[in-house]
Kinemage of the C-alpha trace (Angstrom):
@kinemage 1
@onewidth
@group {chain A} dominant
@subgroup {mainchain}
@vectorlist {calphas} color= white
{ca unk a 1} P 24.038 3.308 -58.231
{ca unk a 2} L 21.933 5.927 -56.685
{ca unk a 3} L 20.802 5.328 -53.046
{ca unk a 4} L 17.910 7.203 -51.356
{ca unk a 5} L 18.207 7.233 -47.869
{ca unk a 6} L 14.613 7.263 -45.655
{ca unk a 7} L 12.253 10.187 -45.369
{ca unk a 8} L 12.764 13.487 -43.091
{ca unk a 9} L 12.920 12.399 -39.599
{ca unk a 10} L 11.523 14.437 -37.027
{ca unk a 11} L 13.601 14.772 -33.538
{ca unk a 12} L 12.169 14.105 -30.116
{ca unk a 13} L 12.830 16.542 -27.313
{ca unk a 14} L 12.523 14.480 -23.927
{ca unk a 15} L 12.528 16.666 -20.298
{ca unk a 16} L 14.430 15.489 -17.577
{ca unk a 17} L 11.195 16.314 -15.513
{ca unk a 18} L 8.299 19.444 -15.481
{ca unk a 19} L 9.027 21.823 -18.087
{ca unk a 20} L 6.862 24.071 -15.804
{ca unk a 21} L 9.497 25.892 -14.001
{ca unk a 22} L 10.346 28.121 -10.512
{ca unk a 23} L 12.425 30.681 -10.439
{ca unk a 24} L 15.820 29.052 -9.777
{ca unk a 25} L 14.896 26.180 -11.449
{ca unk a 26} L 16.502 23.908 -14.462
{ca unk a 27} L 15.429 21.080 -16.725
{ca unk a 28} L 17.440 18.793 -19.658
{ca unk a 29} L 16.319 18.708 -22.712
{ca unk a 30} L 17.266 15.406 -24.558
{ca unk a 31} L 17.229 14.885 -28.280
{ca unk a 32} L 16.485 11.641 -29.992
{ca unk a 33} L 19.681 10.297 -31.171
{ca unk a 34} L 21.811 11.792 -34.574
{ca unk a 35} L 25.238 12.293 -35.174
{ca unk a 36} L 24.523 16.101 -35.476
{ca unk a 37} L 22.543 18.359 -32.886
{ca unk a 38} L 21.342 21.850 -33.872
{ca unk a 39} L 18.963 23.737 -30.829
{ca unk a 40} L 17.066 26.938 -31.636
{ca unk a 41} L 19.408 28.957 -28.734
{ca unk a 42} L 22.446 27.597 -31.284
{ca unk a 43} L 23.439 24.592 -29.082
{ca unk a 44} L 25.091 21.371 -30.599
{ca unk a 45} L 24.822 19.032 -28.365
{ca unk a 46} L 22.696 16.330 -27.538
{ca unk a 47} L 21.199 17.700 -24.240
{ca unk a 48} L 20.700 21.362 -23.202
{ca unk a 49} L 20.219 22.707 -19.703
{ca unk a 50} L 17.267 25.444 -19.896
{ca unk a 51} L 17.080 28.001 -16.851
{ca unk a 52} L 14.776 30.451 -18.434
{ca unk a 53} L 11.662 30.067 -19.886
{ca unk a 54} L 11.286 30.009 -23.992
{ca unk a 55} L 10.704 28.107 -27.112
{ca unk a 56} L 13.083 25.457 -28.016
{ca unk a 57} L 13.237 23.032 -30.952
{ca unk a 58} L 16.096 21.021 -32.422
{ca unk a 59} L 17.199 19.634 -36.108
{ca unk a 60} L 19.582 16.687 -36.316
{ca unk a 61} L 21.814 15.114 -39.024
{ca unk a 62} L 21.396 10.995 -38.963
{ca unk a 63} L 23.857 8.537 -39.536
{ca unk a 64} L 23.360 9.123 -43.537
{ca unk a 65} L 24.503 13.025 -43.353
{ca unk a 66} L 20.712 13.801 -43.777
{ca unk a 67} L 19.671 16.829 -41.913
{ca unk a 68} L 15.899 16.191 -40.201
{ca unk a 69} L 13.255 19.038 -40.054
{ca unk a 70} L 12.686 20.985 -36.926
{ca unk a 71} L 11.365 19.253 -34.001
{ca unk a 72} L 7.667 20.270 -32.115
{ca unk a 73} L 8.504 23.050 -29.830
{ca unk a 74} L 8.896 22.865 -26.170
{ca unk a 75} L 7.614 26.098 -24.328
């Protein structure tokens, strides 16, 4: 029996608050949930702590071992 699992998922990135920053400054980034975290700096967790400013995405693998696509970029 062959079983398709569902379509690509896209990830979520939520901020802990502004993503406009001071110097000095920090903000979480949260994924939505998968068993699997990859960030664009080469983080694998869940949540990263940015300090300086750049472009950050993430791809997950789901419950199903099904990697996502990237996420929309946060600046």
């Amino acid at each position: 029996e062959l079983t398709i699992n569902g379509g690509k998922t896209v990830p979520t990135i939520t901020p802990s608050g502004t993503i406009n920053l001071c110097f000095g400054d920090s903000v979480t980034l949260t994924s939505s949930e998968g068993t699997r975290y990859l960030w664009s700096n080469r983080a694998t967790t869940r949540s990263i702590v940015v300090k300086t400013s750049g472009v950050f995405s993430v791809q997950i693998v789901d419950a199903n071992g099904c990697t996502s696509i990237k996420s929309d970029k946060v600046t």
